[in-house]
C-alpha positions in Angstrom: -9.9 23.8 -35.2 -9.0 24.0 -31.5 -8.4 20.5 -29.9 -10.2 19.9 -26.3 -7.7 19.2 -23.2 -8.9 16.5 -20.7 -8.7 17.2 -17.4 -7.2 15.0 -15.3 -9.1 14.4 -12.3 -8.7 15.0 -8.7 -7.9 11.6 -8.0 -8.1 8.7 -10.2 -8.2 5.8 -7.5 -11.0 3.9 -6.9 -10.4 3.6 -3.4 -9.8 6.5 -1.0 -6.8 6.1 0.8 -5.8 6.7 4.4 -2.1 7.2 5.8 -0.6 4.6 7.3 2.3 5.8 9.3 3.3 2.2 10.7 5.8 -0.4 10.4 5.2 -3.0 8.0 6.6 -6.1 7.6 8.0 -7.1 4.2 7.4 -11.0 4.0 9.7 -13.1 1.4 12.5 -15.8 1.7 13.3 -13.4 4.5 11.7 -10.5 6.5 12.3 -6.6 5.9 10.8 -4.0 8.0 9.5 -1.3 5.5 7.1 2.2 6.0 4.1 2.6 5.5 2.6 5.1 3.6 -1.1 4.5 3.2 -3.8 2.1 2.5 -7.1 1.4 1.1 -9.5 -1.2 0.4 -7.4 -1.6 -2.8 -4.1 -1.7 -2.0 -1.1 -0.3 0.2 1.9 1.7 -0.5 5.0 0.7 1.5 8.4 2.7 1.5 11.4 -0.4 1.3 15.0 -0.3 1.3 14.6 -3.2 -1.2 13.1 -3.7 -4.8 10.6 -6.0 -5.6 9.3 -6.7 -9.0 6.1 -5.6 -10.1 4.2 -9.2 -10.0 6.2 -10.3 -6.7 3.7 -11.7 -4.2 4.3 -10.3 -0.7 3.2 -11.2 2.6 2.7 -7.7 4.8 2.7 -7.5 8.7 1.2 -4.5 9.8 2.8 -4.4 13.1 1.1 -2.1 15.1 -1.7 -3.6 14.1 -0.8 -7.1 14.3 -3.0 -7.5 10.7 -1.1 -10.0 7.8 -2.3 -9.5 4.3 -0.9 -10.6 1.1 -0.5 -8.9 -2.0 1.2 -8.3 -5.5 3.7 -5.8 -5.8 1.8 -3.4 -8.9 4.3 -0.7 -9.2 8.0 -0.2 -8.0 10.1 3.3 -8.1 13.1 5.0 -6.4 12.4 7.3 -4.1 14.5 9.2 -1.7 17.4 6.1 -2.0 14.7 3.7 -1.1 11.8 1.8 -3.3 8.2 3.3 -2.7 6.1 0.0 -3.5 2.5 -0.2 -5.0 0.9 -3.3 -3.4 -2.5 -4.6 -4.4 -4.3 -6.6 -2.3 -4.3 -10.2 -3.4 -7.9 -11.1 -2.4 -9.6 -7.7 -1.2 -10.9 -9.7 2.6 -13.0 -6.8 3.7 -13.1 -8.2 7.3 -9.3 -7.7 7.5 -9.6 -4.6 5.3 -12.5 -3.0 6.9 -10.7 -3.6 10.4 -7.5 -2.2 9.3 -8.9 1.1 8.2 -10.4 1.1 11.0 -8.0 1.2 13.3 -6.6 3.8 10.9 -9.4 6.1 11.5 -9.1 5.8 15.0 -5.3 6.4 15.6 -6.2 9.5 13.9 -8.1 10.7 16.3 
């Protein structure tokens, strides 16, 4: 009896994501200036030289942008001597959202 092999999809997000090569702003009991790495209507992905726990609630400045959100840190690993950080958006406010990507989409060009 053979057994079947999933495939894993292409991408499993349910967002697509855009790069986001900004500054961000890393709010807790004191400020951090961390890169960005992209973002969606789910989420961003922020390179820090500090850890956060997965459940720490973060306040981001996206300084080029001049856009504050606030999310919860959902995933947290070393990479290249640094943390690459998993945020999900706390409360998905498309306003904010939609005008952050767009301004993504537009640097881009």
């Amino acid at each position: 009896m053979q057994t079947a092999i999933k495939k894993k999809p292409e991408d499993h997000r349910t967002f697509q994501r855009q790069p986001l090569p900004d500054s961000v702003v890393v709010r807790t009991d004191h400020d951090e200036v961390a890169q960005g790495i992209d973002v969606s209507y789910g989420g961003i992905s922020v390179q820090a030289k500090e850890n956060h726990l997965v459940g720490d609630t973060l306040d981001l400045l996206l300084m080029d942008r001049n856009v504050m959100v606030k999310g919860v840190v959902s995933s947290s690993r070393p990479d290249q001597g640094q943390f690459r950080l998993g945020v999900s958006f706390e409360r998905t406010e498309d306003v904010i959202v939609d005008t952050l990507l767009e301004s993504v989409d537009q640097k881009k060009k």
